[in-house]
N, C-alpha and C positions, 0 to 999 in steps of 0.2 A: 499407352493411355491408362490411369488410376481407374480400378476396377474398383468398385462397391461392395462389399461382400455382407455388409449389414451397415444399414439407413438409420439415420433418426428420424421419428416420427415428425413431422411440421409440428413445431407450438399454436396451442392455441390461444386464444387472446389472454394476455395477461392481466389485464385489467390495471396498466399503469395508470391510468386514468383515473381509479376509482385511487389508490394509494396516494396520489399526487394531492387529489382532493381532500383526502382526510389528513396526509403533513400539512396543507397549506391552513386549515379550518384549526388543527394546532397549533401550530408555531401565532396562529393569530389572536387565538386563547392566551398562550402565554403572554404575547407584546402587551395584550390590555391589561393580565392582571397580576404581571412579574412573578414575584418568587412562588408564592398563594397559590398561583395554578400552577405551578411547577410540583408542590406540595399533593394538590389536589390530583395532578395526572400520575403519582408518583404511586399515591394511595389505590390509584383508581385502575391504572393498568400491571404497577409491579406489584402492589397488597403489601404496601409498605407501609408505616406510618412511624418506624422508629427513626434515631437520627439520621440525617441524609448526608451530613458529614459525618465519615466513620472515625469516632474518638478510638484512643491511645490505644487503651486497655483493650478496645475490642481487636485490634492487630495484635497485640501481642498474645492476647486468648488464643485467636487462630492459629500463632506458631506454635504454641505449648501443646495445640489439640494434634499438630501434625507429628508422624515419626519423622526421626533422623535419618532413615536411609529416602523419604520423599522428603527431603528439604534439600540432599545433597540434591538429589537428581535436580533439581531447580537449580540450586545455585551452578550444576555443572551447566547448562542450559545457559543460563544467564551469561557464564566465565565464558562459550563459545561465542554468543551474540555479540557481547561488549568489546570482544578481541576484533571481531570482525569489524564492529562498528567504529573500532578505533583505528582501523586498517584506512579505511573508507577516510575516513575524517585526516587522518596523516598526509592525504593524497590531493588535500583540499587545499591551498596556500595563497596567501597574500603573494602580489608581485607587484612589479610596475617594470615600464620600458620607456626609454628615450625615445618617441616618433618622432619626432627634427629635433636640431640642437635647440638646446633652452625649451623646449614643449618635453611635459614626461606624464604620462597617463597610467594608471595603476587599477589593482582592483583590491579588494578586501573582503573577507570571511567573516559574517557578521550572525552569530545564532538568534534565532528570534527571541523575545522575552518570555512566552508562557504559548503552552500547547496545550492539546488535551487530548487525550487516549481513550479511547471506547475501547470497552474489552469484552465481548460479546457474552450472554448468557445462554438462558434455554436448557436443553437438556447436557449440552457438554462442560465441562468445568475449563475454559478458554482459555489455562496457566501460560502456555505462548503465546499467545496474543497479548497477554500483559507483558512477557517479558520483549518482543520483537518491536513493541511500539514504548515502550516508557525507558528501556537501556538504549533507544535510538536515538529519542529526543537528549536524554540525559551527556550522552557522550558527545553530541553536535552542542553542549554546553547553552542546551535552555535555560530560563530562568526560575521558571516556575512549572511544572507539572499537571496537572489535574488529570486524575482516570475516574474512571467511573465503570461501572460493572450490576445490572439488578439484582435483585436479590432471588435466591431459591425461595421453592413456593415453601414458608412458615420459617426462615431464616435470612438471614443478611448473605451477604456477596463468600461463596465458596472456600471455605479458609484458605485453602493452596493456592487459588487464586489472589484471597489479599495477601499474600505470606509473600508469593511473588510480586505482586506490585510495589509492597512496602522494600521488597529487599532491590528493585529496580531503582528504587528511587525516587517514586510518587510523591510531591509534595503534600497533595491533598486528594484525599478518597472519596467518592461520593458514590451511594447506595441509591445506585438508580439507571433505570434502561430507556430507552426509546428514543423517542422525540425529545419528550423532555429532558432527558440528558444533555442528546445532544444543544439542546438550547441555552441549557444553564451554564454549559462549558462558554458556549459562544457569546453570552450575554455576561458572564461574570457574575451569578448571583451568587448568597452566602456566603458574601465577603471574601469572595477569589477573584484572582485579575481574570480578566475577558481574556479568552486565548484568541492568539492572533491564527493559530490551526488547527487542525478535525484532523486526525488519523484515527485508523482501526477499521479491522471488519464492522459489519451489522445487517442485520436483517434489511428486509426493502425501504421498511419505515427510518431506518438508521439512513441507509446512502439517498434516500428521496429529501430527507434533509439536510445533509451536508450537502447533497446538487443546490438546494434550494437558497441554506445559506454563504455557498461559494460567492466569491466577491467584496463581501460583509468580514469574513475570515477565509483564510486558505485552506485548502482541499490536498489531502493523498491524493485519489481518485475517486471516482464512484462505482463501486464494486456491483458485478453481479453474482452469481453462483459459482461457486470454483470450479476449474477443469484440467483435464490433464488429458497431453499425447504421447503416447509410447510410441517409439523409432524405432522397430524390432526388425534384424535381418536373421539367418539364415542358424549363426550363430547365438542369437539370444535363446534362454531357456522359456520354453512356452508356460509352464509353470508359474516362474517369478515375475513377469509380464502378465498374467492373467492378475494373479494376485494386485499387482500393484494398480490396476483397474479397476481392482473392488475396495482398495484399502480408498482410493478417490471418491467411488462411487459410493460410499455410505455417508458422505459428507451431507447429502437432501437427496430429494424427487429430483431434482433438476437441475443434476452436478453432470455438464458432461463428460464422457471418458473417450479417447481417440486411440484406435490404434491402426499406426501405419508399416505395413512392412511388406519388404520386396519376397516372402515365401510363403506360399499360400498354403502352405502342410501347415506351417504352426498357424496362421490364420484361422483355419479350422479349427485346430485344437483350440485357439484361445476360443473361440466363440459357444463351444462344447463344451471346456471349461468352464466359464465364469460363471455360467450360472448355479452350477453345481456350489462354488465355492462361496457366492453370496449364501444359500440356503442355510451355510454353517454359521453365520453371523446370528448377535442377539438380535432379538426381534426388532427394535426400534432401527437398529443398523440395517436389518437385511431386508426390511421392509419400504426404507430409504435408497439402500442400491439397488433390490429388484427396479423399482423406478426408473433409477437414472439410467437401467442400462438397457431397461425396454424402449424407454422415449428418448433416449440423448447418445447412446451410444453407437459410436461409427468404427466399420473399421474398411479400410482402402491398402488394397493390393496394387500395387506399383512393379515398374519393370526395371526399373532401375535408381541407383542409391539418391541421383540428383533428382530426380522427378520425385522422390519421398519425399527429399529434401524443400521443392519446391509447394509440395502439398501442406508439407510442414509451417513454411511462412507462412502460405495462407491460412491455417485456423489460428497464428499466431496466440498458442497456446500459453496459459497463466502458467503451468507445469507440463516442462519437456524435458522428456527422458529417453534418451540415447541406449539403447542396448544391440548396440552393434558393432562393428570389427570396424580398426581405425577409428579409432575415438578422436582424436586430432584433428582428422580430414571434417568430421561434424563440429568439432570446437571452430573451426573456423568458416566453416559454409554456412552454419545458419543463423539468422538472423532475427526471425520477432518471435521472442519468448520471455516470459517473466522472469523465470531463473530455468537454467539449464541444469542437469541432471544426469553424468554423463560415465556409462558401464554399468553392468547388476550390482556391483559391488556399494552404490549409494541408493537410494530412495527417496522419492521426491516427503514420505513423512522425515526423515531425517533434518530434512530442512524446515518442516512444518515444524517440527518441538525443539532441537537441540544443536544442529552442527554447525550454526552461524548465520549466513547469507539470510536476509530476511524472509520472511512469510507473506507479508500484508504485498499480495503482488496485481497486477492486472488483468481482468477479467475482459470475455467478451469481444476479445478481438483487439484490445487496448494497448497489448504489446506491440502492434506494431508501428505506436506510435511515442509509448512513453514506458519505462523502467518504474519499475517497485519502489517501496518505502526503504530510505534511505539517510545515512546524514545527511545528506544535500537537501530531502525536501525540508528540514529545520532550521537550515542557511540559506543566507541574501548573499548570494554574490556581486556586489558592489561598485560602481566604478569611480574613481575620482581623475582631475586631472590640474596640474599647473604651469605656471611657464614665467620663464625671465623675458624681460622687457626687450630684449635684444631678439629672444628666439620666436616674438609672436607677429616679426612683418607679413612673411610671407602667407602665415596662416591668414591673417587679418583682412591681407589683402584677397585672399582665393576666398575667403568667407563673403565678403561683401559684395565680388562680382557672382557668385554663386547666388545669392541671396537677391540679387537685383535681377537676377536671369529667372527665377520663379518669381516677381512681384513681390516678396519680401520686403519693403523699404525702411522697415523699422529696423530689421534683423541686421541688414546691410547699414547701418549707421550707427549700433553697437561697435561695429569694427571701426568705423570711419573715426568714430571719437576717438579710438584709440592710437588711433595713427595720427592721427593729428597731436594726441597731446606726448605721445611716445617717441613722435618722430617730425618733428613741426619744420623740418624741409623738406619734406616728402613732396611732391607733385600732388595736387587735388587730384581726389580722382581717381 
């Protein structure tokens, strides 16, 4: 039976209630006074007041401000994403099949017309988060673009950040965070199409409105805090495992970190470790992980690789990382994770900034119901179907006694006319 060896604290009440109320009290500002409040929240929570569509010359200022060896690193970043993204997308295909003769049913890959990308601000400069969400949409062959991004406090949107957007492919920039962001992507103001989807991280106020305007436009998901489990057996280094517990847990207050493994020596050590190794962090960072790893962090002693395994599913963790013997034997046992992360030799940052497989993934237990951002959330998989006049009897006919067997009568003489005019010596009936 999984032993405990360090609890999270219970959460205390979050107050989704109080947040709930103040996106709804928003977005209802905006409805009555369109773009002007959009202006006005823009002013009033980012301290913006310059253009809200970022013109030419200010993208290309931001390039000239950066060096060339941080532009390659972007563009390397980007050159990994896109390959991947176009991996994904390859795997995606039109088809069709004959189900009876003369009946043939198909489907088709349809990319949406116009998305929109939140690319988070705050204290970090969120250069992945533009490139995982704006070269996703772009290679699922969207139409139109829109990112948006706030502004730093006494500046516009982080050059490296616009440097990568623009070099993703952004149709259109907009200098702006929050609610109102997300509203003016979803409403179309300042002469941009209304996107038909919300990807990106964001703060609470960010995913309490994308939950709110789901339905109206399509949703990634609704993100909570990031989390990560480490899978550590006997052969993992306790060192590199600690580490990658704090490199997660500087992310907030309320980022959890898991770690499960079947040897209670390096258990110890990681728990002795980590903290030591947060204290070395800047201040904003280490004062972020001491948090999460007083209040969120777990770590559970197991007796054996399947019972890890099965521990595993259940926190159906946003970031899972394998650091243990027979990497294989875990490529194929487990099952709800965001992205998998598998031997010391990768890191679950790797996949955050540069080596492909997306970022924007599931929080909260959400793995184990639905997969990360992907070309596919930017495609309609589609179906069509037709048929020769010859090959729709016997459908025609199992349609219409189907449809008479649920009280359908209407449905059931769709078919009937047709037999009748397709086939006018048929038996009534």
């Amino acid at each position: 039976m999984a032993e405990y060896l360090k609890v999270a604290t219970p959460p205390a009440a979050a107050g989704h209630g109080d947040v709930r109320a103040q996106v709804a009290a928003l977005l209802a500002e905006i409805d009555l006074g369109g773009e002007a409040s959009v202006r006005d929240l823009a002013a009033r929570f980012d301290g913006w007041e310059g253009p809200l569509i970022v013109p030419r010359q200010d993208i290309d200022r931001a390039a000239a401000a950066l060096s060339d060896a941080v532009k390659e690193d972007i563009r390397f970043a980007h050159h990994n994403i896109r390959r991947f993204a176009q991996a994904q997308r390859d795997t995606m295909q039109d088809t069709q099949v004959e189900i009876l003769p003369g009946v043939i049913a198909g489907q088709r890959q349809i990319p949406i017309a116009a998305a929109g990308c939140y690319v988070p601000g705050g204290r970090y400069a969120h250069v992945a988060s533009a490139i995982m969400t704006i070269t996703t949409a772009k290679v699922a062959g969207v139409g139109h673009v829109t990112a948006c991004s706030p502004p730093r406090p006494g500046g516009g949107i982080a050059p490296e950040v616009l440097f990568a957007m623009d070099l993703c492919g952004a149709d259109a920039i907009l200098t702006m965070g929050g609610v109102q962001a997300i509203a003016a992507m979803a409403r179309g103001y300042f002469g941009l199409p209304a996107v038909d989807i919300l990807v990106g991280p964001g703060n609470q106020y960010v995913a309490e409105a994308k939950r709110v305007l789901f339905g109206e436009v399509g949703i990634d998901m609704v993100a909570g805090p990031t989390d990560v489990l480490v899978l550590a057996d006997s052969t993992a280094d306790p060192e590199i495992v600690a580490w990658d517990l704090v490199g997660q847990a500087e992310h907030g207050h309320n980022s959890p970190v898991w770690l499960v493994t079947s040897d209670r020596k390096l258990a110890e050590t990681v728990i002795a470790r980590v903290p030591l190794l947060i204290e070395t962090l800047p201040q904003i960072n280490r004062d972020s992980a001491r948090a999460a790893w007083a209040d969120h962090a777990e770590v559970v002693l197991c007796e054996t690789r399947e019972e890890m395994a099965q521990v595993s599913d259940r926190y159906a963790a946003e970031h899972l990382h394998v650091q243990c013997d027979d990497l294989d034997w875990w490529l194929g046992r487990l099952r709800n994770y965001g992205s998998l992360f598998l031997g010391e030799e990768t890191t679950v940052a790797f996949g955050d900034k540069a080596s492909g497989p997306n970022h924007v993934l599931p929080t909260s237990g959400a793995a184990r119901y639905t997969g990360g951002l992907s070309v596919a959330k930017f495609m309609k998989t589609v179906t069509w179907q037709r048929a020769t006049r010859d090959g729709i009897r016997p459908l025609a006919e199992a349609t219409a006694r189907i449809s008479r067997l649920e009280g359908m009568e209407g449905h059931a003489r769709t078919a009937d006319i047709r037999i009748a005019k397709f086939f006018p010596d048929a038996p009534a009936g």
